[in-house]
N, CA and C atoms as a LAMMPS dump frame, in Angstrom:
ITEM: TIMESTEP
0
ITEM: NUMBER OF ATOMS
603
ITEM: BOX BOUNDS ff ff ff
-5.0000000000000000e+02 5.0000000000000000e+02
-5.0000000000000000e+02 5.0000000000000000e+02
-5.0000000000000000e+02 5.0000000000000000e+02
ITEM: ATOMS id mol type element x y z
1 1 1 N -468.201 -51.902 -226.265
2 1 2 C -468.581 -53.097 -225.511
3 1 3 C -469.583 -52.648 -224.454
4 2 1 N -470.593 -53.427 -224.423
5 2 2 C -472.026 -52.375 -223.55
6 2 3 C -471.816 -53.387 -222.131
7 3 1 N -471.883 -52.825 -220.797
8 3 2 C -471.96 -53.321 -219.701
9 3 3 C -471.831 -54.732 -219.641
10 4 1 N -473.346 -55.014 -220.208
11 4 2 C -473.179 -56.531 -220.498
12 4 3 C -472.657 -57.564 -220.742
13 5 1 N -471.96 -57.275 -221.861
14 5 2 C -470.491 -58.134 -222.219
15 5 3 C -469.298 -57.817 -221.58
16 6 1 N -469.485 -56.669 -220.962
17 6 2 C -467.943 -56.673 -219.554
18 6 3 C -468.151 -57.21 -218.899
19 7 1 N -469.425 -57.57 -218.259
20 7 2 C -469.831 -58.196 -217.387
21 7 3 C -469.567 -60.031 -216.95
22 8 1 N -469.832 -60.161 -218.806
23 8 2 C -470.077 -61.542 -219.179
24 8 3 C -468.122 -61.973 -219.548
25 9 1 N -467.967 -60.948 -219.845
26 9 2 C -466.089 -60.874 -220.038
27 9 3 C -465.594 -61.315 -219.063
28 10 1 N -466.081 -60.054 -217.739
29 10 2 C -464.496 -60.508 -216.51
30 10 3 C -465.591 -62.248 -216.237
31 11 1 N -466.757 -62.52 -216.099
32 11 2 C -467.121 -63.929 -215.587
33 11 3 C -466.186 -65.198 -216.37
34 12 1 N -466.105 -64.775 -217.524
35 12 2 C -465.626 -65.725 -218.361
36 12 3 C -464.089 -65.658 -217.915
37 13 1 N -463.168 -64.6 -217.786
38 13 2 C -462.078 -64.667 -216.935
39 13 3 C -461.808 -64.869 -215.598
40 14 1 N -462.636 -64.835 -214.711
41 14 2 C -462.799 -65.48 -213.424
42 14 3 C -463.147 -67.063 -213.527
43 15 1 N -463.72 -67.096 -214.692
44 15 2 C -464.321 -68.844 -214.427
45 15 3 C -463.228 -69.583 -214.733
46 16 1 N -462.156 -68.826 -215.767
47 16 2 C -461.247 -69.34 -216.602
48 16 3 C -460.162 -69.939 -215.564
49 17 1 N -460.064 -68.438 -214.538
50 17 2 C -458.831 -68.135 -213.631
51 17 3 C -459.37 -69.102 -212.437
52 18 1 N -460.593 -69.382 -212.266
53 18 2 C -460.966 -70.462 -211.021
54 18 3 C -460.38 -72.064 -211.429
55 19 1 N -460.934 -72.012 -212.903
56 19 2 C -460.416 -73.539 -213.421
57 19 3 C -459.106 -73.876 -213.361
58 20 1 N -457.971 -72.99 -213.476
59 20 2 C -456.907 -72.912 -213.417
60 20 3 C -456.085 -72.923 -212.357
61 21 1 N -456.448 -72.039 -211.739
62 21 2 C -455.89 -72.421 -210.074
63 21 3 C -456.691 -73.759 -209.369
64 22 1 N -458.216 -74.126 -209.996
65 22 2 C -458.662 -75.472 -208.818
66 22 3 C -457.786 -76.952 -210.342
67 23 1 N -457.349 -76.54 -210.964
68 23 2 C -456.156 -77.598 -211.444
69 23 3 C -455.282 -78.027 -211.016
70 24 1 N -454.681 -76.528 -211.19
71 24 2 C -453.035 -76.451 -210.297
72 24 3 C -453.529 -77.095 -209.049
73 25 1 N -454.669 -76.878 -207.865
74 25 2 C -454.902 -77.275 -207.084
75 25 3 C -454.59 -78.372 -206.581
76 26 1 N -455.277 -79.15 -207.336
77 26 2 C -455.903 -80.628 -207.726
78 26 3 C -454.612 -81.65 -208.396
79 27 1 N -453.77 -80.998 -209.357
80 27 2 C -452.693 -81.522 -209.315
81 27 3 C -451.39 -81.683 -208.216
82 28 1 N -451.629 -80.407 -207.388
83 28 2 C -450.834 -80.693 -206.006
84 28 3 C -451 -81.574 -205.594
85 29 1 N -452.191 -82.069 -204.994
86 29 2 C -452.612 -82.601 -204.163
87 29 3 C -452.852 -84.017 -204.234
88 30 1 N -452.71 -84.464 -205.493
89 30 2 C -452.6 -85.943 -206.445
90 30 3 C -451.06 -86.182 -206.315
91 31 1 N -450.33 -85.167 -206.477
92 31 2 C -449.252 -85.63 -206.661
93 31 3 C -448.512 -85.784 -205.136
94 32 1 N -449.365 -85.061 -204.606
95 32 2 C -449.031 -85.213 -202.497
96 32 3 C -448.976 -86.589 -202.24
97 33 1 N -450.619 -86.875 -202.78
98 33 2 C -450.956 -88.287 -202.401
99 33 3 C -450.087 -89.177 -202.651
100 34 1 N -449.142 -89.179 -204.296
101 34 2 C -448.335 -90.098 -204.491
102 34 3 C -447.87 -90.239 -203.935
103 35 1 N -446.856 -89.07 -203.569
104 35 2 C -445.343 -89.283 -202.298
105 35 3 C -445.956 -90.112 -201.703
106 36 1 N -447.46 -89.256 -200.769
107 36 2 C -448.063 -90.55 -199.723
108 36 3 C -447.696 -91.817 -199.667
109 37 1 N -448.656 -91.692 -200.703
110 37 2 C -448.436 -93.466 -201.282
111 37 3 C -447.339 -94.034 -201.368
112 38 1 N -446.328 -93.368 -202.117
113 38 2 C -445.312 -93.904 -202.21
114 38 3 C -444.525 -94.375 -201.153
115 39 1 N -444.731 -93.374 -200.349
116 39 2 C -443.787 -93.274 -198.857
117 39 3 C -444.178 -94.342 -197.741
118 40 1 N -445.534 -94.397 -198.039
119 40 2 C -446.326 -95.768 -197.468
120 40 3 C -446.163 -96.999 -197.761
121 41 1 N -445.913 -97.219 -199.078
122 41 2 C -445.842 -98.388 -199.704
123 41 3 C -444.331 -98.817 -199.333
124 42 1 N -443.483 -98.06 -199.512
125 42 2 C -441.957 -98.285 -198.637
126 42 3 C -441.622 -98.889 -197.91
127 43 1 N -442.394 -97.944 -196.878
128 43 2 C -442.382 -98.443 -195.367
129 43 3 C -443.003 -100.265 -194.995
130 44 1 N -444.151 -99.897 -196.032
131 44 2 C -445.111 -101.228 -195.729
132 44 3 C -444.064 -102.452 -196.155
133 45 1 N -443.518 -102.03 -197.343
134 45 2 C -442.432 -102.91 -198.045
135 45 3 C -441.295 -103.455 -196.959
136 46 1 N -440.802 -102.083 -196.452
137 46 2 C -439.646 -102.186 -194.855
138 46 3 C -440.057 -103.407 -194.542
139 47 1 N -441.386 -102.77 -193.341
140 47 2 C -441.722 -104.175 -192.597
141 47 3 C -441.923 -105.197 -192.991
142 48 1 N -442.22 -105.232 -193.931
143 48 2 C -442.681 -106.701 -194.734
144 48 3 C -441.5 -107.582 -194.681
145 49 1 N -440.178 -106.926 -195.225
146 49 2 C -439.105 -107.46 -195.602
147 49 3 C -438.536 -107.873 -193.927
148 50 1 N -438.966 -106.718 -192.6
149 50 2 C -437.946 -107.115 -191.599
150 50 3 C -439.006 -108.107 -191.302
151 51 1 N -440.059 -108.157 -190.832
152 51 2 C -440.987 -109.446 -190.71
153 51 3 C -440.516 -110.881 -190.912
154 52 1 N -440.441 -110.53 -192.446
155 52 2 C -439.776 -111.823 -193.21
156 52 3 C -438.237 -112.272 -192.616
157 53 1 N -437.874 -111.492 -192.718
158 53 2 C -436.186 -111.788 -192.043
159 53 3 C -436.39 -112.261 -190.579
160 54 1 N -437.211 -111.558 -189.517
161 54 2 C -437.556 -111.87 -188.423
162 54 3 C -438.202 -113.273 -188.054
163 55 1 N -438.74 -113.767 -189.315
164 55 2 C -439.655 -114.869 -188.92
165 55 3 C -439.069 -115.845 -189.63
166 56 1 N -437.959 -115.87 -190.754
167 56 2 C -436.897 -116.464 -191.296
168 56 3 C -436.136 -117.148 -190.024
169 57 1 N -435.629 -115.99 -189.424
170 57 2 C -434.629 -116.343 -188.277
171 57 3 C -435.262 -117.388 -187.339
172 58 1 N -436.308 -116.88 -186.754
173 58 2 C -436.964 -117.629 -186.362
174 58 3 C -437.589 -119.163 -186.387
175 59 1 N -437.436 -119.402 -187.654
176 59 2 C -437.713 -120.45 -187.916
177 59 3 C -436.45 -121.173 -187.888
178 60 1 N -435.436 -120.776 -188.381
179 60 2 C -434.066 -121.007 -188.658
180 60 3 C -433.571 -121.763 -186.963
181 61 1 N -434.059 -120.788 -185.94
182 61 2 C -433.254 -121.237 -184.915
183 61 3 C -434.268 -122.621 -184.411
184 62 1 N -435.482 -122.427 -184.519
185 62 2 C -436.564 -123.488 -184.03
186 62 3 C -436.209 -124.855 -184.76
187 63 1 N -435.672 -124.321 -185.944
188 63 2 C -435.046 -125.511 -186.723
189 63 3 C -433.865 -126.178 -186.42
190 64 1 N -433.313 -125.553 -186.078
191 64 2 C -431.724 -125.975 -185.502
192 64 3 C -432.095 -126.463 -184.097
193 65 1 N -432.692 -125.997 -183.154
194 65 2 C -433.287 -126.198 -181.704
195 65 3 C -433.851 -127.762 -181.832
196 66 1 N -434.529 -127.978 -182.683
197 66 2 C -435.325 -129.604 -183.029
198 66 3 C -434.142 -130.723 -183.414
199 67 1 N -433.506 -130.098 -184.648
200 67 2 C -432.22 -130.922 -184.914
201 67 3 C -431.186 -131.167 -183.994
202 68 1 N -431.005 -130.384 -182.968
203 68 2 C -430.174 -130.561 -181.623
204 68 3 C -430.792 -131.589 -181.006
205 69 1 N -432.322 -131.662 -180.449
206 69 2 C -432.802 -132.444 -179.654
207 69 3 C -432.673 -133.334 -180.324
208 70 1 N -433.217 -133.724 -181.647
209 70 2 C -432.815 -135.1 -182.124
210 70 3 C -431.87 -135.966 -182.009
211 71 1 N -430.71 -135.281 -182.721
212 71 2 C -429.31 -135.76 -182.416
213 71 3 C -428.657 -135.911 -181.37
214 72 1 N -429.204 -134.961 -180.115
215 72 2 C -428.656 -135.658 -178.578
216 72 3 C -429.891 -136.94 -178.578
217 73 1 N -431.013 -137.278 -179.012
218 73 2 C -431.504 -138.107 -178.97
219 73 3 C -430.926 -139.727 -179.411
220 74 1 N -430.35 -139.293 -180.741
221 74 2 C -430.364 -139.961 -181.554
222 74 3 C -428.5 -140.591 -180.969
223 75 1 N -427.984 -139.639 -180.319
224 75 2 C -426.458 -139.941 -179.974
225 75 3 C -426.912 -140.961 -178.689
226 76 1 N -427.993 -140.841 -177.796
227 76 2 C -428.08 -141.463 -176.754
228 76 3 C -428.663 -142.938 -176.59
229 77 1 N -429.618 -142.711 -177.769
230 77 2 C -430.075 -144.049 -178.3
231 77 3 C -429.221 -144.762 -178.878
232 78 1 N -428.203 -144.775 -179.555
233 78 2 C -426.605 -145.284 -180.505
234 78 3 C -425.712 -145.201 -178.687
235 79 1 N -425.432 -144.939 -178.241
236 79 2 C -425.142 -145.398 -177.185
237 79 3 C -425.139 -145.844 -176.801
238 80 1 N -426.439 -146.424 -175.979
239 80 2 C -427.351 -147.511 -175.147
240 80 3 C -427.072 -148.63 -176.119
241 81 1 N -427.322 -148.55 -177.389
242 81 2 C -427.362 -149.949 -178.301
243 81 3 C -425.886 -150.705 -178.065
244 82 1 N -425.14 -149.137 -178.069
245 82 2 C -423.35 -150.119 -178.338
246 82 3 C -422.922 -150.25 -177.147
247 83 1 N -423.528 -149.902 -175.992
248 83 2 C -423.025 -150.473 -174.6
249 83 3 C -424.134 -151.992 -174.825
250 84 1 N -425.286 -151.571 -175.199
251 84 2 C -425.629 -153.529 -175.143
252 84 3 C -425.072 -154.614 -175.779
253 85 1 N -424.462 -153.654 -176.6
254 85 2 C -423.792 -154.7 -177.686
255 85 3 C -422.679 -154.754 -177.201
256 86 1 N -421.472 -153.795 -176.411
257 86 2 C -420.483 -154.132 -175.835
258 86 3 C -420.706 -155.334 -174.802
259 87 1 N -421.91 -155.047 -173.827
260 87 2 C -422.106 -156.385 -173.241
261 87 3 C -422.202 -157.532 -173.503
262 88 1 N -423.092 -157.716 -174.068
263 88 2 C -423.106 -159.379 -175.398
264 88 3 C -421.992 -159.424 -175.482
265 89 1 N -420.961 -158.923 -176.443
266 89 2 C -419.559 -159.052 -176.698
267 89 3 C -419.239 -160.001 -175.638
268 90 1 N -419.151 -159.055 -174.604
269 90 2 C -418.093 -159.622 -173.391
270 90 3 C -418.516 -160.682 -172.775
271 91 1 N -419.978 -160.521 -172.751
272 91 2 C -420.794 -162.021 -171.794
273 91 3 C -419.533 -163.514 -173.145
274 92 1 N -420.039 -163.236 -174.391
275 92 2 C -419.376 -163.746 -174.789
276 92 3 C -418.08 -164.028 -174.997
277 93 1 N -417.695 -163.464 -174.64
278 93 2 C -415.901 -163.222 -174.689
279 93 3 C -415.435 -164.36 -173.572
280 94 1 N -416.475 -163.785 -172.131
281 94 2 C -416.568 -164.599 -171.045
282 94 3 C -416.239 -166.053 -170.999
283 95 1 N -417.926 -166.627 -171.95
284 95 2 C -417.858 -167.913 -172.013
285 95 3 C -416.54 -168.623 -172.984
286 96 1 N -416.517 -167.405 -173.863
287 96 2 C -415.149 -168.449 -174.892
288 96 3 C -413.788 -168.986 -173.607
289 97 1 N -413.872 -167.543 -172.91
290 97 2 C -412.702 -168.244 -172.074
291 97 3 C -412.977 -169.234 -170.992
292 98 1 N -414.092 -169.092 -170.63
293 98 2 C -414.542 -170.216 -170.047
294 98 3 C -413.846 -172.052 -170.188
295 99 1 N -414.382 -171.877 -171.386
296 99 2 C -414.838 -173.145 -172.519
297 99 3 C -413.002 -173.355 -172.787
298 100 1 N -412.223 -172.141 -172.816
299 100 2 C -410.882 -172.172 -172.817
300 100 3 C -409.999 -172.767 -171.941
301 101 1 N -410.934 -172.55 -170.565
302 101 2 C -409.74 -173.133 -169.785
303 101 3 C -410.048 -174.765 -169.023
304 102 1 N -411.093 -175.015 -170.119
305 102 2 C -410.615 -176.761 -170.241
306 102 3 C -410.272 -177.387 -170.938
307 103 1 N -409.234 -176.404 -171.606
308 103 2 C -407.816 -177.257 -172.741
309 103 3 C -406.931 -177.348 -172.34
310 104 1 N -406.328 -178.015 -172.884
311 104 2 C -404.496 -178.201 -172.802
312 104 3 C -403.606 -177.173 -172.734
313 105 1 N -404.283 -175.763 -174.044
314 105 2 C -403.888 -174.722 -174.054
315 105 3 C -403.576 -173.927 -172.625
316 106 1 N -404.741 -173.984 -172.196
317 106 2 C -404.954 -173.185 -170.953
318 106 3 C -404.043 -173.877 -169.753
319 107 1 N -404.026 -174.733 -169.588
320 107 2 C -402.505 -175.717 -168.857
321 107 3 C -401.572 -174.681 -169.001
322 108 1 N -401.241 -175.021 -170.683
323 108 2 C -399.644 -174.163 -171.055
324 108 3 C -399.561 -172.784 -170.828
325 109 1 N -401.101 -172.167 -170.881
326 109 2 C -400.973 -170.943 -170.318
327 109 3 C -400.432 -170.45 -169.089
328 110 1 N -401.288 -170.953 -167.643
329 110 2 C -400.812 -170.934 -166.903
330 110 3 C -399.445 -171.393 -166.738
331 111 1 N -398.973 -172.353 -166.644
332 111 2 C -397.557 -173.09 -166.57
333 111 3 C -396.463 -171.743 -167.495
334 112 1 N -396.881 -170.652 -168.416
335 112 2 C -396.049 -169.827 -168.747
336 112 3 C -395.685 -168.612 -167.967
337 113 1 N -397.03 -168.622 -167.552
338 113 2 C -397.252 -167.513 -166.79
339 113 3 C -396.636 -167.793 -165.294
340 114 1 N -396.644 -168.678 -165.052
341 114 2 C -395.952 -168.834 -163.598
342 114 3 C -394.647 -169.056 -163.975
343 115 1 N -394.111 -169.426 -164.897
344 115 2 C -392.599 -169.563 -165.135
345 115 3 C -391.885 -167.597 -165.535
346 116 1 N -392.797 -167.471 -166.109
347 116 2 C -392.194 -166.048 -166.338
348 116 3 C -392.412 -165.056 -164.726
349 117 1 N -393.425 -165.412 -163.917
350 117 2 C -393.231 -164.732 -162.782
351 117 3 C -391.974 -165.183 -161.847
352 118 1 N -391.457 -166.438 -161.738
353 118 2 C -390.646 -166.458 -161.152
354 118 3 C -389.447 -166.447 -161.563
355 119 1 N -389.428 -166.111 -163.03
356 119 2 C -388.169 -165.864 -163.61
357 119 3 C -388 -164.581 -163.439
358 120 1 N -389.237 -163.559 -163.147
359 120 2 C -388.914 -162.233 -162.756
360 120 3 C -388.401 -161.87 -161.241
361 121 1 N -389.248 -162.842 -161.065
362 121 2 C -388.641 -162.903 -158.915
363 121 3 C -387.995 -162.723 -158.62
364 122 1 N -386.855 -163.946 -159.807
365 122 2 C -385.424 -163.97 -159.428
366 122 3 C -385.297 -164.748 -158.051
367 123 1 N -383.705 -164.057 -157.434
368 123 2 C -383.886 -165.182 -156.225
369 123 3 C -384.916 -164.795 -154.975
370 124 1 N -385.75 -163.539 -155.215
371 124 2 C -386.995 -163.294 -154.328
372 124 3 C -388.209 -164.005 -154.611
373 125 1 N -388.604 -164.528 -152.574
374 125 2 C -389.764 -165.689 -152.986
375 125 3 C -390.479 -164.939 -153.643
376 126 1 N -391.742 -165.643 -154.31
377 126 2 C -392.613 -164.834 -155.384
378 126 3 C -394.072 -166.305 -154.794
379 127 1 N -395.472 -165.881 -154.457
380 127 2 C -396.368 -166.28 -154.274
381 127 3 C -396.919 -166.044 -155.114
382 128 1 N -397.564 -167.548 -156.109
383 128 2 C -398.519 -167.547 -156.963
384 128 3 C -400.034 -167.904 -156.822
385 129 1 N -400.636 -167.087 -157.101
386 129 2 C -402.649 -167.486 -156.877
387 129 3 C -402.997 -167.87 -158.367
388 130 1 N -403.594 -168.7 -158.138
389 130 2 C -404.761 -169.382 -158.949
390 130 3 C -406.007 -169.174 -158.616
391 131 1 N -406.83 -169.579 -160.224
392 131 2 C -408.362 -169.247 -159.452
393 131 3 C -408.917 -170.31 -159.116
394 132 1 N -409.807 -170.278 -158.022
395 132 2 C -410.219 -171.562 -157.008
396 132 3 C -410.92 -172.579 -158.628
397 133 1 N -411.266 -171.908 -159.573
398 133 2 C -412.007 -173.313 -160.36
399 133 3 C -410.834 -174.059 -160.981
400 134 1 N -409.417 -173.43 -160.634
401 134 2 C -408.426 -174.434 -160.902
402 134 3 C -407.517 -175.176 -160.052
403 135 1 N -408.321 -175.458 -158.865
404 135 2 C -407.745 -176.037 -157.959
405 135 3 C -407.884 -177.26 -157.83
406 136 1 N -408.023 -177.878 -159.607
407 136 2 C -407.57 -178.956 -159.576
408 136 3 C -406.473 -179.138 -160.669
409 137 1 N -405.895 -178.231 -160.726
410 137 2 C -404.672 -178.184 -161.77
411 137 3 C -403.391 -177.945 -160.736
412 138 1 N -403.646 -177.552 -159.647
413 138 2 C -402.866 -177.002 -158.298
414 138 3 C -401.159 -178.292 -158.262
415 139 1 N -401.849 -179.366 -158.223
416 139 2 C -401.026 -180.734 -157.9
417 139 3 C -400.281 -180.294 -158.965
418 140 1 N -400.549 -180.691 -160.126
419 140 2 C -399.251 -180.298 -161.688
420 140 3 C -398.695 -179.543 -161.655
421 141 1 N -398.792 -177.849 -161.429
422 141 2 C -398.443 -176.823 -161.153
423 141 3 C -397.358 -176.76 -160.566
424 142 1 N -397.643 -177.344 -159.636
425 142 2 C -396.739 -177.305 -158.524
426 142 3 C -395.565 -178.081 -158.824
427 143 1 N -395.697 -179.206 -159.204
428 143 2 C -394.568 -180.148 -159.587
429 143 3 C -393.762 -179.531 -160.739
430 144 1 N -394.409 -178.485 -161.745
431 144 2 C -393.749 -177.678 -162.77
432 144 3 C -392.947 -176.966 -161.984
433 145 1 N -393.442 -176.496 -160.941
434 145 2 C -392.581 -175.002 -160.778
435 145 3 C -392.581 -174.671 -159.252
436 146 1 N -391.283 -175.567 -158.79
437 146 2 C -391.053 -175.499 -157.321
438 146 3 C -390.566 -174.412 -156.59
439 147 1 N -390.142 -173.174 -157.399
440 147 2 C -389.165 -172.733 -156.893
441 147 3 C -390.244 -171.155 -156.701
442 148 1 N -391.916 -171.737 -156.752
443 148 2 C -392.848 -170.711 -156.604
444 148 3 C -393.916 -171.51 -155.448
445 149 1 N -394.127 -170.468 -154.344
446 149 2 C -395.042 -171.092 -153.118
447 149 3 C -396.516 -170.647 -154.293
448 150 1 N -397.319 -172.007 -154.635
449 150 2 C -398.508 -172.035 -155.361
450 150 3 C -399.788 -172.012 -154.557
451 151 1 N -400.749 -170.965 -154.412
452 151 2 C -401.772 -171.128 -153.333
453 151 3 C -403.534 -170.987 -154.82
454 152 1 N -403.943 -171.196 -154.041
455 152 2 C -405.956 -171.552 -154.844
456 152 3 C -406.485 -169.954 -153.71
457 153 1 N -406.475 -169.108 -154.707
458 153 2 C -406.904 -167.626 -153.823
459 153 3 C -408.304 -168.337 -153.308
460 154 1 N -408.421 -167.173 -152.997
461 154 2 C -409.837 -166.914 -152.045
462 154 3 C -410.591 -166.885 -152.697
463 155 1 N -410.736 -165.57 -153.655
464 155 2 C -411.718 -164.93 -154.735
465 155 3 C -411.116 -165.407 -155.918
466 156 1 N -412.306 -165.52 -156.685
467 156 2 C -412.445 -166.051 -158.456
468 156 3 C -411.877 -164.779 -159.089
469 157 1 N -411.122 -165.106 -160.175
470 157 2 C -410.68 -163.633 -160.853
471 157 3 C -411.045 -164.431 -162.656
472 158 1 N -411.388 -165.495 -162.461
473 158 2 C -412.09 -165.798 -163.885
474 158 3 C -411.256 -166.786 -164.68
475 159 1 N -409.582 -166.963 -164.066
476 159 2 C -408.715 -167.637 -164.277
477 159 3 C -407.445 -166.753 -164.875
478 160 1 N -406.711 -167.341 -165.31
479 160 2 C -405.033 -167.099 -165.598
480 160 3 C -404.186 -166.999 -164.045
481 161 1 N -403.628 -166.318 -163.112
482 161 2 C -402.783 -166.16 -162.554
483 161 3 C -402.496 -164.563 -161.889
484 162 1 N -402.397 -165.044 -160.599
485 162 2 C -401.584 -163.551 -159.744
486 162 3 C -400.28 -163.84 -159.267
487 163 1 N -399.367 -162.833 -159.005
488 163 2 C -398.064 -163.838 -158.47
489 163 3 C -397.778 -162.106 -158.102
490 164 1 N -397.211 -162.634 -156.471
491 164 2 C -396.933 -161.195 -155.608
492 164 3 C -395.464 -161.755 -154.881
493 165 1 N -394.936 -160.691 -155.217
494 165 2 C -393.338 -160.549 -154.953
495 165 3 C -393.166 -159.655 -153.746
496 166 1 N -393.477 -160.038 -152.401
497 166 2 C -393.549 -159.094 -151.577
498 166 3 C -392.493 -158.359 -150.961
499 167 1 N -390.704 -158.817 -151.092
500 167 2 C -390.275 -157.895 -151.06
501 167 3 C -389.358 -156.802 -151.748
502 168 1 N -390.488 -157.291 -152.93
503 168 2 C -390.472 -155.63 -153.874
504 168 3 C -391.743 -155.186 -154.362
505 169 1 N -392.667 -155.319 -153.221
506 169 2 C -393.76 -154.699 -153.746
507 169 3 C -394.666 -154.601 -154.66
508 170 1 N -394.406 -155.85 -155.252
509 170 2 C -394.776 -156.189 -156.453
510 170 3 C -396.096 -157.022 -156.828
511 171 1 N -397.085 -156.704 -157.761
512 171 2 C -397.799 -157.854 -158.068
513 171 3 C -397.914 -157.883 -159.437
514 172 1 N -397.983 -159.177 -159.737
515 172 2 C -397.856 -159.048 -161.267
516 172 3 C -399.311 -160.266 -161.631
517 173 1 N -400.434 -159.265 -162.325
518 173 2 C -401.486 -159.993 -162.733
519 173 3 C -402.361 -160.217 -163.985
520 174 1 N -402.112 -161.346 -163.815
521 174 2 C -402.346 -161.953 -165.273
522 174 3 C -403.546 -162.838 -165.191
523 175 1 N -404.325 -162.227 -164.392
524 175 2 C -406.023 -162.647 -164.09
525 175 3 C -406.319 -162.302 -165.006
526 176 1 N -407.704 -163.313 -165.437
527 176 2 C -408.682 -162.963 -166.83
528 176 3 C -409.827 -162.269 -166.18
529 177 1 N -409.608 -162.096 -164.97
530 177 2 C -410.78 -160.898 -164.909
531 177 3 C -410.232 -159.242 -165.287
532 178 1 N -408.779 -159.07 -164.782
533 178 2 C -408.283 -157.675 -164.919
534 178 3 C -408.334 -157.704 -166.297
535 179 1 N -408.088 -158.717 -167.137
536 179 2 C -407.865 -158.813 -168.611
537 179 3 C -409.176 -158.063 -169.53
538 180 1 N -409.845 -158.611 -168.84
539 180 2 C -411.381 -158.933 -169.089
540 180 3 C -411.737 -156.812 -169.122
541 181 1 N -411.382 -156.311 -168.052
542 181 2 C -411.856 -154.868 -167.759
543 181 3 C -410.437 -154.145 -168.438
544 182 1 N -409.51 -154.231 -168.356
545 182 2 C -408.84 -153.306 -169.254
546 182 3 C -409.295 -153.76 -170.677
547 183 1 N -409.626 -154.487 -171.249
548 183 2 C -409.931 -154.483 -172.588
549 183 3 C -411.303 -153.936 -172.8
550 184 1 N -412.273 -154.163 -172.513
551 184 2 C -413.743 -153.456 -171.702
552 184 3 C -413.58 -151.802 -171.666
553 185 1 N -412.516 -151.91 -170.965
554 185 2 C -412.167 -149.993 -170.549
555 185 3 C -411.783 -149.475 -172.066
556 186 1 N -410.843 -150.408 -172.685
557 186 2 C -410.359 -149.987 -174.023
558 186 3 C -410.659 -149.963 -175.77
559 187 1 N -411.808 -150.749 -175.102
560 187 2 C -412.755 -151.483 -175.914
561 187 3 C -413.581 -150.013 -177.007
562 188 1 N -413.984 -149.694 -177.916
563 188 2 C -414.604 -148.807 -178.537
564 188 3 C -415.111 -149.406 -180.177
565 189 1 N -416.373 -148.95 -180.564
566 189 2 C -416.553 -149.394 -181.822
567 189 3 C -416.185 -147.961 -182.498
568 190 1 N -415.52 -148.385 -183.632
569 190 2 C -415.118 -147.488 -184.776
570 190 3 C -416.966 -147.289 -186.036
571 191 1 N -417.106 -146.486 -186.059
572 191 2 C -418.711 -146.164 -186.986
573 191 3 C -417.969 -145.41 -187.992
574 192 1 N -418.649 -145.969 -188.983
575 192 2 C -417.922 -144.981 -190.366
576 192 3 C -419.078 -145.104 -190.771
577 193 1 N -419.909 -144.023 -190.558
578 193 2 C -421.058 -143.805 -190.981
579 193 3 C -421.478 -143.58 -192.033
580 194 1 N -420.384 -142.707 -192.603
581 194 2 C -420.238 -142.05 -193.913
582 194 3 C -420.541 -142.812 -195.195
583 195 1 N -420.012 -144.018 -194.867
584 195 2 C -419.819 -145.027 -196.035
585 195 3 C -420.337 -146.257 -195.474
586 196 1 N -421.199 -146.386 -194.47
587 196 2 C -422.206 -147.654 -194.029
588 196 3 C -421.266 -148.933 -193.119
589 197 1 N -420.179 -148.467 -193.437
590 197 2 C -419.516 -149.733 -192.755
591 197 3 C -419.677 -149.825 -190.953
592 198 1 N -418.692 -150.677 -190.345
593 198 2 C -418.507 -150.598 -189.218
594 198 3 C -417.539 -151.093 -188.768
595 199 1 N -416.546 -150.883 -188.055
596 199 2 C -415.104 -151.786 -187.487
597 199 3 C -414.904 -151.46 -186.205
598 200 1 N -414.301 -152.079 -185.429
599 200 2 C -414.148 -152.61 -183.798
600 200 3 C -412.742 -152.529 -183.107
601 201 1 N -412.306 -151.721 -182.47
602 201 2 C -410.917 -152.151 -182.117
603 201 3 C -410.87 -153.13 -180.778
């Protein structure tokens, strides 16, 4: 083998042995990148996902936050309506009794009501009030039921009867105005929302 071709020999084994190690090289370093990549793409994936969850929530509570305001909205407005409508009610309730106590009925009412107060009296005097717009029923009254001092109060209570037993401390009232506010106080609409109806106690 003359110089020459040793020459041209070890080149051809150096070129061989360069290609080989800048492979191996080159395949390291591709396959570095993957991890890279890979390890990047992960992460990017991570945040992506807590982002999403973060801005999920977020929306979630902004959503619930709106539906609160509504519904205290929406409870306050349904409120206001059924106190106006409790009023109407009662304005009306008002006039029926009104319109009531220029019957006959309303006579027998009173006339019960003062018989049962002084049947509670017993043999203690017992003072009965009327309301001044029936102080022209006062005369009859009286001739019903002697064994009760009958007075025309001061103040309007809307009609029916007060009767005070003073020595037992007692008053017993059967005014249509007290009538009027404990039922008012007790008064509530029943909503069955569920199924569209509505009922009243």
């Amino acid at each position: 083998m003359t110089t020459e071709e040793k020459l041209q020999h070890f080149l051809d084994t150096c070129m061989e042995d360069a290609r080989a190690r800048s492979s191996r090289m080159l395949d390291e370093y591709m396959a570095a990148l993957e991890e890279t990549f890979q390890e990047h793409k992960k992460d990017a994936e991570r945040r992506a996902d807590m982002a999403l969850r973060q801005e999920t929530e977020k929306i979630r509570k902004e959503t619930n936050k709106t539906l609160s305001i509504k519904q205290i909205a929406l409870k306050r407005t349904l409120g206001q309506k059924l106190d106006e409508l409790k009023d109407k009610l009662f304005v009306e309730l008002r006039d029926m009794l009104g319109n009531f106590m220029e019957t006959p009925e309303y006579q027998a009412l009173l006339e019960a009501q003062i018989a049962r107060a002084v049947e509670f009296a017993g043999s203690d005097p017992v003072t009965v009030y009327i309301d001044p717009a029936d102080e022209d029923k006062l005369h009859r009254l009286a001739l019903h039921h002697g064994g009760a001092n009958l007075l025309v109060s001061e103040y309007s209570f809307l009609g029916g009867c007060r009767a005070v037993i003073p020595a037992r401390h007692i008053l017993i009232d059967n005014s249509f105005q007290t009538k009027l506010e404990e039922a008012r106080e007790n008064f509530h609409f029943n909503l069955n929302l569920a199924e569209g109806g509505e009922s009243n106690d």
